[in-house]
LOKOLGU-912326 format. One record per residue (C-alpha): residue in one letter; residue number from 1; x, y, z. Coordinates in steps of 0.02 Angstrom, whole numbers, plus 50000, padded with zeros to 5 digits. Layout:
BEGIN
+------+------+-------+-------+-------+
| milo | volo |    px |    py |    pz |
+------+------+-------+-------+-------+
|    A |  NUM |     X |     Y |     Z |
...
+------+------+-------+-------+-------+
***
This chain:
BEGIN
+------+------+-------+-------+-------+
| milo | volo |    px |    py |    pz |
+------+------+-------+-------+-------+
|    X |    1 | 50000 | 50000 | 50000 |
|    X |    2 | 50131 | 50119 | 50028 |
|    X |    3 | 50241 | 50063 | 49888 |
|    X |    4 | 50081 | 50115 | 49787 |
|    X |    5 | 50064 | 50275 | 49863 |
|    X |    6 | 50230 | 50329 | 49858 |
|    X |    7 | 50215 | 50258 | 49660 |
|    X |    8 | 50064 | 50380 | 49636 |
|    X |    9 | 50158 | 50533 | 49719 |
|    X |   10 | 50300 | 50509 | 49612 |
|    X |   11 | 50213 | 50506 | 49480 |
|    X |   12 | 50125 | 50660 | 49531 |
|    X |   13 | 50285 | 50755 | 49542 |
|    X |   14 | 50345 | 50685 | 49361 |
|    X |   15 | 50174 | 50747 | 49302 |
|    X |   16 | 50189 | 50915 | 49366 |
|    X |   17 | 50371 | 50960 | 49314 |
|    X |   18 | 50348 | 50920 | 49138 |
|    X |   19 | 50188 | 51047 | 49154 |
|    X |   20 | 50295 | 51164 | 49231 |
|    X |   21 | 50447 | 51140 | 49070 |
|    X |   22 | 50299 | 51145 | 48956 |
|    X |   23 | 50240 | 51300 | 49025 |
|    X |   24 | 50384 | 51374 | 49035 |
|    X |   25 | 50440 | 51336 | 48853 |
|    X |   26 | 50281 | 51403 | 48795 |
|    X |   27 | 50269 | 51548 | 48886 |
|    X |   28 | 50458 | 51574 | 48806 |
|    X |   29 | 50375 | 51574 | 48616 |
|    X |   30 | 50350 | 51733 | 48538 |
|    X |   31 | 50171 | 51759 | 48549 |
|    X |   32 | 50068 | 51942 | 48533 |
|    X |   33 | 49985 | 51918 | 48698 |
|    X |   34 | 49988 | 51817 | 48870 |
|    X |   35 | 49887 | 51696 | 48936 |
|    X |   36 | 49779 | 51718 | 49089 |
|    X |   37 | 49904 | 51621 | 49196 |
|    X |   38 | 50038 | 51749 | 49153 |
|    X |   39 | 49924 | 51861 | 49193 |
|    X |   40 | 49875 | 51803 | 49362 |
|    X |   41 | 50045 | 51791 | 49402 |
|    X |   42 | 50101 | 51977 | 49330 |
|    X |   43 | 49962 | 52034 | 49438 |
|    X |   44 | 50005 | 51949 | 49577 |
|    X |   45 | 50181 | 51998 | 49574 |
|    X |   46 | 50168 | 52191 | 49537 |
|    X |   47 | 49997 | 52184 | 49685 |
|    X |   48 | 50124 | 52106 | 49800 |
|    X |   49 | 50275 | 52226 | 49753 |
|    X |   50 | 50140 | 52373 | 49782 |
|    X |   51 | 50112 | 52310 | 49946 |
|    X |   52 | 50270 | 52300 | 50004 |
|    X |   53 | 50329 | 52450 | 49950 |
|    X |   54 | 50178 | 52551 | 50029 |
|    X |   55 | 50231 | 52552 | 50203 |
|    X |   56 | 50413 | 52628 | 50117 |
|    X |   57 | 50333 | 52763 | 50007 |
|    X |   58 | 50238 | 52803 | 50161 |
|    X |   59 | 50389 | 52827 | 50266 |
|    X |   60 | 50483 | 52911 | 50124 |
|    X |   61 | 50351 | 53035 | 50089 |
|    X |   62 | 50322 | 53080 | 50282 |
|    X |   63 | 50525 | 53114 | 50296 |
|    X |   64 | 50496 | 53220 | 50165 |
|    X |   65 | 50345 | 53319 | 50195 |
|    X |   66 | 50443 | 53331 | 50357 |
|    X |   67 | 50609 | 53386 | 50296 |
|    X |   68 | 50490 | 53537 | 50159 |
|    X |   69 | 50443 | 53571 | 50323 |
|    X |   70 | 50591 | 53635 | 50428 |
|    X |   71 | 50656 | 53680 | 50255 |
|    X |   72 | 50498 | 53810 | 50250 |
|    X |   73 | 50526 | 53874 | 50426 |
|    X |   74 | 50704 | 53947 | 50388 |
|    X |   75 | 50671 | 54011 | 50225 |
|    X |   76 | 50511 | 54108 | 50309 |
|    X |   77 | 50633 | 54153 | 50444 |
|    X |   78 | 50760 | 54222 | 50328 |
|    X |   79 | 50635 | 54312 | 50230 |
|    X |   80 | 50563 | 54371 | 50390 |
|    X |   81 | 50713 | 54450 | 50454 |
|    X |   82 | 50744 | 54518 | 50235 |
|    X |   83 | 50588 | 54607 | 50269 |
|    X |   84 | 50628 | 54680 | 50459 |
|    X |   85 | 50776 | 54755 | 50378 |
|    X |   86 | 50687 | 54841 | 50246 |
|    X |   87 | 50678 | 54990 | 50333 |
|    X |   88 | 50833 | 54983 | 50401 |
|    X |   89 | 50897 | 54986 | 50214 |
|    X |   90 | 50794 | 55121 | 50132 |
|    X |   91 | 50835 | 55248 | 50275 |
|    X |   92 | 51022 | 55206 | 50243 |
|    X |   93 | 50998 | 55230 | 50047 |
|    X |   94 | 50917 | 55415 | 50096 |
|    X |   95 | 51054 | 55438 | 50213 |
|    X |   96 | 51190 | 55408 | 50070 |
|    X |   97 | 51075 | 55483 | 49963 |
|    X |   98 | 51073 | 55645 | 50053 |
|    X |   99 | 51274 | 55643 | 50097 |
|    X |  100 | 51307 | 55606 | 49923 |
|    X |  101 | 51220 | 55745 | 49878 |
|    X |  102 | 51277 | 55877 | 50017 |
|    X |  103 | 51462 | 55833 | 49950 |
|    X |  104 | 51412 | 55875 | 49778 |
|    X |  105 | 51356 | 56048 | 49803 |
|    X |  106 | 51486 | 56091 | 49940 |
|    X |  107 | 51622 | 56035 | 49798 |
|    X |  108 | 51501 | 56136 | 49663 |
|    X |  109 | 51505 | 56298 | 49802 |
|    X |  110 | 51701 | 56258 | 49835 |
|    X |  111 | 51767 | 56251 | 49664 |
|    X |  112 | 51690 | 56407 | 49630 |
|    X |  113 | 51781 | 56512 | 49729 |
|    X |  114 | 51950 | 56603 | 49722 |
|    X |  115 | 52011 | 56546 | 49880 |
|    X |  116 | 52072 | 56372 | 49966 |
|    X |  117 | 51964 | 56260 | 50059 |
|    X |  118 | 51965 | 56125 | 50177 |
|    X |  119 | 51782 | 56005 | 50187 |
|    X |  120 | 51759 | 55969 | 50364 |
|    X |  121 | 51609 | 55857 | 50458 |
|    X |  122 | 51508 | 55915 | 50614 |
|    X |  123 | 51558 | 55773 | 50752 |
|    X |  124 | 51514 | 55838 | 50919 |
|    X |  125 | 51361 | 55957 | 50956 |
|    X |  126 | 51288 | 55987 | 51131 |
|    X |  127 | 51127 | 56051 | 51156 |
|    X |  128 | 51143 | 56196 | 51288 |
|    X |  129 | 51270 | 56256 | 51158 |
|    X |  130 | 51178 | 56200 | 50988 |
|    X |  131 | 51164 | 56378 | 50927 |
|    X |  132 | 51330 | 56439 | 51007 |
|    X |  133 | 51462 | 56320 | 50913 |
|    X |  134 | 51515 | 56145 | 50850 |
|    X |  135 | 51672 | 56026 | 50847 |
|    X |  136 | 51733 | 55967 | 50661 |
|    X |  137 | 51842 | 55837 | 50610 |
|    X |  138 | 51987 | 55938 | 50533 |
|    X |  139 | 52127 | 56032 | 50654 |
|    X |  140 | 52307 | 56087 | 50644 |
|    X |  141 | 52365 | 55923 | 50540 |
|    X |  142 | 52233 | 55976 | 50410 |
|    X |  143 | 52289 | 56143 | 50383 |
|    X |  144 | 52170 | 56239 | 50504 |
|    X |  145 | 52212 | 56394 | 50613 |
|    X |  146 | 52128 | 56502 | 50730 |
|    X |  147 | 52017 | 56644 | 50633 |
|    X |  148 | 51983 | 56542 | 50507 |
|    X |  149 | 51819 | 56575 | 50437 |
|    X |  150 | 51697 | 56407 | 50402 |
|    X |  151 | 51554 | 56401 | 50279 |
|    X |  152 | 51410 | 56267 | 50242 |
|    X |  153 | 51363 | 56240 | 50038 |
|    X |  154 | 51250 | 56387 | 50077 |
|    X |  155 | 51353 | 56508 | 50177 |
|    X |  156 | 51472 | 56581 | 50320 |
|    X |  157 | 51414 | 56506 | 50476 |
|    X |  158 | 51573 | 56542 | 50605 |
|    X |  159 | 51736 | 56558 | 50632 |
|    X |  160 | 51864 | 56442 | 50704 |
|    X |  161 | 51908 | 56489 | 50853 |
|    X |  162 | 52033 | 56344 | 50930 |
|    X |  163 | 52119 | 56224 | 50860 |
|    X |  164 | 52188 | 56046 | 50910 |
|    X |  165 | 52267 | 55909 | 50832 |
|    X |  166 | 52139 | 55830 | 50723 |
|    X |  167 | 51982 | 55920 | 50765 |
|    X |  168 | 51923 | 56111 | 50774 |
|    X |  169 | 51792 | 56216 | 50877 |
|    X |  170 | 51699 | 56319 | 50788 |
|    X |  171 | 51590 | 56478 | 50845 |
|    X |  172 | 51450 | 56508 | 50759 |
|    X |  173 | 51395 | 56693 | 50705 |
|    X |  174 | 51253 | 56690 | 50812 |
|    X |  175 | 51396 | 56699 | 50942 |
|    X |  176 | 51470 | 56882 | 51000 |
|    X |  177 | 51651 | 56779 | 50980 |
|    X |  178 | 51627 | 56757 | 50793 |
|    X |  179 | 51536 | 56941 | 50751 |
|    X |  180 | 51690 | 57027 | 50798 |
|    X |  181 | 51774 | 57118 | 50667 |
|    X |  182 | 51655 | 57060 | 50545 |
|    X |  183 | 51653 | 57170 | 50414 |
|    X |  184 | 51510 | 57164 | 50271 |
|    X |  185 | 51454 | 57246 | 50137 |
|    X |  186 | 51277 | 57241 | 50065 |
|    X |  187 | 51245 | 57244 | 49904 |
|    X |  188 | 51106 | 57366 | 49823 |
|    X |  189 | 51072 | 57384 | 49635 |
|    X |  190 | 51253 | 57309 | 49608 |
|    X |  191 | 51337 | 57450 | 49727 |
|    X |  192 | 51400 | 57382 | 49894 |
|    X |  193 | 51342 | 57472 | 50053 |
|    X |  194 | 51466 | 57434 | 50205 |
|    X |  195 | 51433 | 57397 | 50380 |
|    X |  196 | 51473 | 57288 | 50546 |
|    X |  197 | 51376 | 57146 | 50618 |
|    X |  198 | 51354 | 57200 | 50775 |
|    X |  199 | 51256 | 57057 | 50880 |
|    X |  200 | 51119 | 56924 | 50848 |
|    X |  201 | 50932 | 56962 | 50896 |
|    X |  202 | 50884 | 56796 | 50976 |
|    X |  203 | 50710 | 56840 | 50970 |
|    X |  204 | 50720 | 56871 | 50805 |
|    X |  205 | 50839 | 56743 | 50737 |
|    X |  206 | 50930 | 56898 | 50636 |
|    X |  207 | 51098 | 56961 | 50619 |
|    X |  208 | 51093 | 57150 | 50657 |
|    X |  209 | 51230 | 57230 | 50556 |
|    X |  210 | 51255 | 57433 | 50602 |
|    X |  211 | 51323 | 57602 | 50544 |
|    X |  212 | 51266 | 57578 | 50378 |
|    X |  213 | 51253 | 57751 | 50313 |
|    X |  214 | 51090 | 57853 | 50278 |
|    X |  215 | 50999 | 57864 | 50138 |
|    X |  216 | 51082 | 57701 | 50095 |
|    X |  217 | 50923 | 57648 | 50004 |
|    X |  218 | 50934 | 57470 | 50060 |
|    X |  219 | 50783 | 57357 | 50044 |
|    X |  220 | 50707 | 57201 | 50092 |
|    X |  221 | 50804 | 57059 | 49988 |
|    X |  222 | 50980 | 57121 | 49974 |
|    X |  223 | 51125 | 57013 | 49979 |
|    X |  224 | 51239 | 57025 | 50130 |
|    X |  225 | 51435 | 56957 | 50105 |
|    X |  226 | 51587 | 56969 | 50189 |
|    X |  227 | 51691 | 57128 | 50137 |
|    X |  228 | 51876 | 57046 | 50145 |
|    X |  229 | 51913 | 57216 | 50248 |
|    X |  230 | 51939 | 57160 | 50413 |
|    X |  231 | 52015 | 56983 | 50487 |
|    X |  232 | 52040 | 56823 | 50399 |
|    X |  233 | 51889 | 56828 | 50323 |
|    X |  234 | 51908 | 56836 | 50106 |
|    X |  235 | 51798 | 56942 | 50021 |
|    X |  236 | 51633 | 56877 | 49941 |
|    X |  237 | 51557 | 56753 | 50066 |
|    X |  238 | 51386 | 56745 | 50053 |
|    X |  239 | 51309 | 56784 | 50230 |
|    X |  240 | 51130 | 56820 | 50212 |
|    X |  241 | 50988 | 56924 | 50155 |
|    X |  242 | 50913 | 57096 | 50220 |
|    X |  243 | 50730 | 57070 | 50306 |
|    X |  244 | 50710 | 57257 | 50374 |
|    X |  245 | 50809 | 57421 | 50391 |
|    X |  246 | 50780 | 57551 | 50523 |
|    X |  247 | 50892 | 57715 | 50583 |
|    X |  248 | 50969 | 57690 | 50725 |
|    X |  249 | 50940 | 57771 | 50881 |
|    X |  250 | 51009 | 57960 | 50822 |
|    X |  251 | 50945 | 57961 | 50665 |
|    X |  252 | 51140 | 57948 | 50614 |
|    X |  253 | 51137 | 57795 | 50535 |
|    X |  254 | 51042 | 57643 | 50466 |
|    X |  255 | 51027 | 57476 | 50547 |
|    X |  256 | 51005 | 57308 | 50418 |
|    X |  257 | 50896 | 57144 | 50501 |
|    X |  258 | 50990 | 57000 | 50407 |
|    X |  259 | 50922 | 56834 | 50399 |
|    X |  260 | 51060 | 56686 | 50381 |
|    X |  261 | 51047 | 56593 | 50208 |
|    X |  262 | 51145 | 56429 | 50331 |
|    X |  263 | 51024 | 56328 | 50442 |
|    X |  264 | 51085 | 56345 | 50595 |
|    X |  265 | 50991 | 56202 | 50649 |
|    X |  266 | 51043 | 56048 | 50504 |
|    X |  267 | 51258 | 56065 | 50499 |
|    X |  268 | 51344 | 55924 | 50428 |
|    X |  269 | 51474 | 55971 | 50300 |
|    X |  270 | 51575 | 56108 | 50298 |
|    X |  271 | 51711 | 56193 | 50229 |
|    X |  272 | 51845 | 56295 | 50292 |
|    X |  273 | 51897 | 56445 | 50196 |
|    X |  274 | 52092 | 56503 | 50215 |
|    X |  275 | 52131 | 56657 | 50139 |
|    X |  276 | 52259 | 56681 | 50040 |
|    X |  277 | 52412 | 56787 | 50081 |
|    X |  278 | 52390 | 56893 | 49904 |
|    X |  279 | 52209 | 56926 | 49955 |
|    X |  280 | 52262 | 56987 | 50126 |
|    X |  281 | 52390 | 57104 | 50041 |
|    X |  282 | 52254 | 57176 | 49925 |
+------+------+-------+-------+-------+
***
């Protein structure tokens, strides 16, 4: 009985390799399409290959919707702190702007006058003295002395009046230090008309330059400049315009109201003016 049995399961086994060769040899043949157990088993294969590759895509895409993740936190950081600075970047643009722009006309104002001049920057400014004088970066190494006088693009706005090393103090002319011996003359229908500053009406903001003679004619608008008569100052710097003329006291003379063309309250560049010795000798 068991001789038959194994007999039977032998051939069994016989039986199903040669299905298997023949099978295999026809599935081998070139043929234009498969048959359904080729089918089954392509099926099979790629369903079972999806499977098993599930639980990996899974895992792969999670890392990665992970890693997008952090990725898009620094990149909104960065552009966070791009956009914070923003401001920071267009005021320093302006700032250039405007420096850029304040050395351009001071070297337009310098290179059109006769005389030598030395550009300066306001670096030290207190405020119980902020319309009494300034410190500048330029000193004795630069070329500066004591009497100098010192001009912004627009015009004289004080005199030097100490000198170190590498920096300067400068007294402004609403100061008593820098109206002394400041000589003017004011021009009228293209004839000068000459007079003295004599002090600075805080009230009024206004140079008051005195004994200006009568019948001087002098109106509202005329151009006040240095007259290169008395100290270091040259001749021709542009100090201000006439606001009001009055007689003085004794009807002996004329008093002129002169309103600074420099703002006194925005000084940053500056030039200081040294006069020639030929322009002393005249």
């Amino acid at each position: 009985m068991n001789r038959l049995f194994n007999r039977n399961r032998m051939l069994i086994i016989l039986f199903g390799i040669i299905i298997l060769i023949l099978l295999i040899g026809f599935s081998m043949t070139d043929r234009d399409s498969t048959t359904r157990a080729e089918q089954f088993t392509a099926d099979a294969a790629a369903g079972s290959q999806m499977i098993i590759n599930a639980p990996f895509d899974f895992v792969g895409s999670l890392f990665g919707t992970i890693s997008r993740s952090f990725n898009a936190v620094e990149e909104n950081e960065t552009l966070r702190a791009q956009l914070e600075m923003l401001p920071q970047m267009q005021a320093d643009i302006e700032r250039l702007e405007s420096e850029n722009a304040e050395l351009r006309e001071a070297l337009d104002v310098s290179s059109k006058q006769s005389y030598e001049s030395i550009n300066a920057r306001l670096i030290s400014r207190s405020h119980d003295q902020w319309l009494n004088s300034f410190t500048i970066d330029k000193g004795e190494a630069d070329g500066l002395s004591q009497g100098m006088a010192v001009m912004t693009p627009e015009g004289l706005i004080g005199t030097v009046t100490r000198v170190n090393g590498g920096t300067s103090y400068v007294e402004m002319l609403t100061t008593s230090v820098s109206q002394n011996n400041l000589s003017v003359e004011i021009l009228h229908d293209g004839s000068p008309v000459y007079g003295n500053v004599q002090k600075y009406d805080k009230e009024r903001n206004l140079l008051v330059v005195e004994n200006i003679k009568n019948r001087s004619g002098l109106a509202s608008g005329d151009e006040v400049f240095t007259s290169g008569l008395v100290g270091n100052y040259p001749e021709g710097l542009l100090v201000g315009t006439v606001v009001e003329v009055e007689n003085d006291e004794y009807g002996l003379s004329q008093n002129a109201y002169v309103q600074l063309v420099s703002n006194t309250d925005d000084i940053d560049m500056v030039f200081v003016i040294e006069r020639s010795p030929e322009s002393m000798e005249d």
